[in-house]
N, C-alpha and C positions, 0 to 999 in steps of 0.2 A: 218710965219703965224701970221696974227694979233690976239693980249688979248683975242680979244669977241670969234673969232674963235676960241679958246683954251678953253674958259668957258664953250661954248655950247657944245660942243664936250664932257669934264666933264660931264656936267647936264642929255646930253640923253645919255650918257653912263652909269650915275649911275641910273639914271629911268630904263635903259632896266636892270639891277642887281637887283634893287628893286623888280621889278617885278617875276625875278626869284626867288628870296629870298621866296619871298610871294608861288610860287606852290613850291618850295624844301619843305617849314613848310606846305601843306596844310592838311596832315593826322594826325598835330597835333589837329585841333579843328576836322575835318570829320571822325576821328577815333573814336570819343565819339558815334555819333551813328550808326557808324558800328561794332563797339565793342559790342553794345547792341543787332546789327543784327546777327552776329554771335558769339553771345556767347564766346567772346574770353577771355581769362586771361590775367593778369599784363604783363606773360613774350612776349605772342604773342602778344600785343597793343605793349611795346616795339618793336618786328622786322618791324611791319606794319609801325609805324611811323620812324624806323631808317633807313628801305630800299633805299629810295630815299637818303639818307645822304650816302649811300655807293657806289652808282655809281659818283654821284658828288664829292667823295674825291677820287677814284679811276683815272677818267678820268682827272681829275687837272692836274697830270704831263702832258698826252700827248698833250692836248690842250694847256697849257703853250709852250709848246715846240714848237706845229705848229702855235703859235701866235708868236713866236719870225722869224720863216719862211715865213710863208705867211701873217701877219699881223692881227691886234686884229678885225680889221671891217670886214671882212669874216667869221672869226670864229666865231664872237659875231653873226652874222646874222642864222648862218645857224645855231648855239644852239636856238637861237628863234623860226624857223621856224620849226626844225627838232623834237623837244618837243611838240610843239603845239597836233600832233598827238598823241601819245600814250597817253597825259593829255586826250584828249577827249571822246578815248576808254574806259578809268579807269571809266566813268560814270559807264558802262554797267557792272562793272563786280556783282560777287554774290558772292563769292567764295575766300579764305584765300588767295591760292594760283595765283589766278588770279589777285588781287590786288597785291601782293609781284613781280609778273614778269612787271606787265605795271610800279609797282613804282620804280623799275629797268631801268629801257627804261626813262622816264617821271625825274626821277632824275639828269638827265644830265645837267641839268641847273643848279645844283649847279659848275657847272665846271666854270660856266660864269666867279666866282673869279677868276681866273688864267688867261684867257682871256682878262678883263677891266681892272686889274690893271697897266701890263707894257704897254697896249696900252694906258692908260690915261698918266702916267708916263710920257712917250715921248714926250708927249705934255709941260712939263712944264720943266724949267732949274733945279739944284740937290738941290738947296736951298728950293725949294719950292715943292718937291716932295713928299715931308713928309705931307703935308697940300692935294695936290691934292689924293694921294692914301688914304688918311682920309675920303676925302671926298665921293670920291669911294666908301670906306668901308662903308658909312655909310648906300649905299642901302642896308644893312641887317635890316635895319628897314619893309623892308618886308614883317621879321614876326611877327608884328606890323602889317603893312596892313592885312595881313592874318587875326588877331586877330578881326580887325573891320569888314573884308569884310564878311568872310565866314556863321559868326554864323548867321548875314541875311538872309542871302542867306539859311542856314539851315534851317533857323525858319520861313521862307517865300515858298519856294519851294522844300526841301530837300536834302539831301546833294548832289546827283547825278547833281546838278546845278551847283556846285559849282567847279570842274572839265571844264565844257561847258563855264562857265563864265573866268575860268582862262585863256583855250586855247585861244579863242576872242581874250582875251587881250596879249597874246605873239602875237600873228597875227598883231596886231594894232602896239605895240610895235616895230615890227619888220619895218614897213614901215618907224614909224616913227626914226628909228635909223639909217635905210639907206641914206636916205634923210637929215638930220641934222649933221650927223657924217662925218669924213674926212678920207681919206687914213693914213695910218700911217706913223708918218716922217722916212725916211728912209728904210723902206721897199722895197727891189728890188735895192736898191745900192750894186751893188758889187754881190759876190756870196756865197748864204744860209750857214751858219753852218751846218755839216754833226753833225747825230746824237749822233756821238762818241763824236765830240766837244763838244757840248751844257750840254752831260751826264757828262762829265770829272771834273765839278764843283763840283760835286756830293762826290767827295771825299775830300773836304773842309770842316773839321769838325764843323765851320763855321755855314754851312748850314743844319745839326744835332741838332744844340743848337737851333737853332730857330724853328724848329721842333718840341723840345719838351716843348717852350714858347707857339706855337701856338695849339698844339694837347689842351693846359689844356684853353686859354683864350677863342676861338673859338670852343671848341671842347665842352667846357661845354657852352658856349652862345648859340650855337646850339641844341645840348641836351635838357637845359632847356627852349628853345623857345616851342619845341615841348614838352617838357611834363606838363609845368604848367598850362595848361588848365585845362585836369582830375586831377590835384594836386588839384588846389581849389576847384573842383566840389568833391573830393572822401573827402580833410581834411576839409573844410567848410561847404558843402553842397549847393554850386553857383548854378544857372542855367548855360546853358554851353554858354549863351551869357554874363553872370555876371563872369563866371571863364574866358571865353575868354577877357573880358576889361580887369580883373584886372593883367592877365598874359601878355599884351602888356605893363603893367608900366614896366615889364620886357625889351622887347626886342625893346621897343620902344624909351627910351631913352639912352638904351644901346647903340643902331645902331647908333642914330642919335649925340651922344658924342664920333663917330669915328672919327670927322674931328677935333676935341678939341683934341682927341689924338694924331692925325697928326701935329697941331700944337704945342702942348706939347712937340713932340719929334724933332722938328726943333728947337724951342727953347731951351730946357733943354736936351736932349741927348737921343736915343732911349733907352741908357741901366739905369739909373735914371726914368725914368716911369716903365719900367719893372719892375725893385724892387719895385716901389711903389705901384705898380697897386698889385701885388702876397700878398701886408702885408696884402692891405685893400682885396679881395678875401680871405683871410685865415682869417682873424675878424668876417666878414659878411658869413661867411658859418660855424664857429665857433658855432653862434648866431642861426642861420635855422639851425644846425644840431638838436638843442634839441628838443626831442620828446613830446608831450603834456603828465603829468605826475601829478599822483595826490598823494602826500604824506600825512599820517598817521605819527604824533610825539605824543606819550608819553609823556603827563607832568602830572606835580600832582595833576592838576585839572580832568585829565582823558585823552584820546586820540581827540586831536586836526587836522585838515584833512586840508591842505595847497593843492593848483593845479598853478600847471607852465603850459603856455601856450601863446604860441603869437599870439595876437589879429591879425583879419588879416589887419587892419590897417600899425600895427607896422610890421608884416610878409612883405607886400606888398613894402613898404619902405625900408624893409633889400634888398630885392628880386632886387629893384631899382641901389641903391648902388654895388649891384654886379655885375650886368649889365654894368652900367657907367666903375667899374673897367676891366672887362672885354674888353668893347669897346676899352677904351684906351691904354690894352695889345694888341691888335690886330694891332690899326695901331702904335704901337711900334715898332714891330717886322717886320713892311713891311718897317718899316723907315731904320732897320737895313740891309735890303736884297738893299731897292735903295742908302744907302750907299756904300756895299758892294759891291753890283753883277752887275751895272748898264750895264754894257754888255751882262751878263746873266739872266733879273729880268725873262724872260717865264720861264726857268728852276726852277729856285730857288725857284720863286713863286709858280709854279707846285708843285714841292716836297714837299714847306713848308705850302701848301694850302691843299693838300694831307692827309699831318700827322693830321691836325686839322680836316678835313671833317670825315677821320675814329675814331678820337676822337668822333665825335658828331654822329658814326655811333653806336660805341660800345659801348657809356654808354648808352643812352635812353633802351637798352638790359638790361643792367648790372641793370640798376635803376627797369626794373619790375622784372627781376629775383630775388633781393635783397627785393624787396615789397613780391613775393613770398613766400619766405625764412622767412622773420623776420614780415610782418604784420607790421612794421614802417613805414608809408609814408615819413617822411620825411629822411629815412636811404638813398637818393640819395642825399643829401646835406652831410650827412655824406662820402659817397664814396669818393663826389668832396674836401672835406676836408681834407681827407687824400692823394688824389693827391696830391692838392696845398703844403699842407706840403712838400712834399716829393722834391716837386720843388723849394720851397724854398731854402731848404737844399743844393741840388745841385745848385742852383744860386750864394748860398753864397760861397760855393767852389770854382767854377769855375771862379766866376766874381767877385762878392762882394772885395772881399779879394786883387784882383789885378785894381781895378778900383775905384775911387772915385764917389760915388754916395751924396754926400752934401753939395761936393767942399771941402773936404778937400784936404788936401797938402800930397800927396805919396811919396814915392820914386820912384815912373815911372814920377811923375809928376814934380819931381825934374830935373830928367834925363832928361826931352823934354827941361825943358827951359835951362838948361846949353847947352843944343845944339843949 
């Protein structure tokens, strides 16, 4: 298949993921005034906007699975078409419960990841795989689009538009992904992997460890796409198109520094970005964990009153850098799987798509529950802080210790060349 043929195929494959991206995050800026409409609290805005993040990390494996069977352009289509409906329904609803079942249904599009990635994959030779699943990844800018499009749309027609505009455009999406896109190479050679086969990877511990890369890179990119909207509007006081721009310096160049981590990891190694990406995450959430605090010192002039606090200049900045690092853990970790599993990427990517989408299902939970509990706004930076530590820790065990991450010289690295 000719170069160009292989670009375009990339390009409206990651437009038709963008676009998902953008309705999986929509209840993070339409929650602000449905929040208002029903009088809901921190912990319930949490499940309303992590709803749709739990069917989309739910269905990953199975669509992974039947994109390695039947091919990624069916499945990519019919996630398009078969969304479209319940998104349009969710206008009408009124009701807690009635938003939590259609953002159930309407979620499914987060599955697209498991889908577009080993179909783009396939398109390109193993050297350069790293760079196109980057590039893939980078439709999670999305929620970015979301960030620009919606609050418009709020502040012009109300949010129930916003729903009716998204569906439209999976419709449009869909035509146009039919048409542009190609059969998948090799698809229908030979005869399908039964599902024992394709599950059987599954016990490659392998495919565990990147699991628990992706649940913390993607699981909190996700998380915080959706909740830094009402962050700026509850810790600053934004309007909710002033919290919405500043919360896409978020997830906008996070997304779009997917394809720089793709090729970061072709060049330098998927597991040397990994560690690097966990230091800079663990600095920068270090930094957002501390809480706005106003000190009282005793001197002998009498009591002197000091306030820590970060501008949202300088917040918005940190917020940037995390993101970026984030990005580039993500397609780290997919570099690691098209190294890896390249016979298996619908599974692997399934399961390891999976663990990350219920990351990003469970904290935006955890984060109001924890608002609840302690009155900290920023104690969700704290949670993600004490994740990333903890991952740390175990990277350094498991990996650090038996791999060079700065080119230094090992004794495994000894052992390859005398061989």
């Amino acid at each position: 298949m000719p170069k160009s043929r292989n670009l375009l195929v990339l390009l409206v494959t990651t437009w038709a993921f963008t676009a998902c991206f953008a309705v999986w995050t929509m209840f993070g800026v339409t929650g602000i005034p449905i929040r208002a409409q029903l009088n809901l609290d921190s912990t319930q805005v949490g499940l309303l906007t992590a709803t749709p993040v739990l069917t989309g990390a739910l269905f990953r494996l199975p669509l992974g699975i039947w994109t390695d069977r039947f091919g990624g352009r069916a499945i990519m289509l019919l996630l398009l078409v078969g969304c479209a409906i319940p998104l349009w329904i969710s206008s009408y609803a009124t009701m807690l419960w009635q938003f939590l079942l259609l953002g159930l249904a309407l979620g499914l599009v987060g599955a697209s990841f498991s889908v577009g990635t080993p179909y783009v994959a396939r398109f390109f030779p193993k050297e350069r795989r790293g760079f196109a699943m980057g590039f893939f990844g980078a439709g999670t800018t999305g929620a970015a689009l979301n960030m620009f499009v919606a609050p418009f749309l709020v502040g012009s027609y109300g949010w129930q538009s916003v729903p009716k505009v998204y569906a439209v455009a999976l419709l449009v999406t869909a035509v146009l992904f039919w048409f542009l896109s190609a059969p998948d190479p090799g698809t229908g050679a030979g005869s399908a992997p039964s599902m024992r086969q394709q599950l059987s990877v599954l016990r490659d511990p392998r495919v565990w460890k990147y699991c628990q890369y992706y649940s913390i890179v993607f699981g909190g990119f996700t998380a915080l796409s959706i909740w830094m909207p009402q962050y700026f509007k509850n810790e600053y006081g934004f309007s909710i198109a002033q919290a919405s721009l500043l919360a896409a310096c978020f997830s906008l160049p996070g997304g779009a520094f997917r394809a720089v981590g793709g090729w970061l990891s072709d060049r330098f190694g998927a597991h040397g970005v990994t560690w690097w990406v966990l230091w800079a995450a663990w600095i920068a959430l270090f930094l957002l964990s501390y809480p706005r605090t106003e000190l009282i010192v005793h001197t002998v002039n009498g009591p002197a009153s000091f306030g820590i606090a970060l501008p949202a200049w300088l917040f918005t900045g940190l917020l940037m850098v995390l993101g970026i690092a984030f990005a580039c853990g993500m397609a780290s970790t997919f570099k690691y799987i098209g190294d890896d599993f390249p016979e298996s990427m619908g599974a692997v990517s399934g399961i390891v798509g999976m663990a990350g989408g219920l990351g990003g299902f469970l904290l935006p939970i955890m984060f109001g529950a924890i608002l609840d509990r302690l009155g900290v706004n920023s104690s969700c930076f704290m949670l993600l802080y004490g994740i990333v530590w903890v991952s740390l820790t175990l990277s350094y065990l498991t990996e650090v210790r038996r791999a060079p991450v700065m080119g230094e010289v090992t004794g495994t690295t000894i052992t390859k060349m005398l061989r």
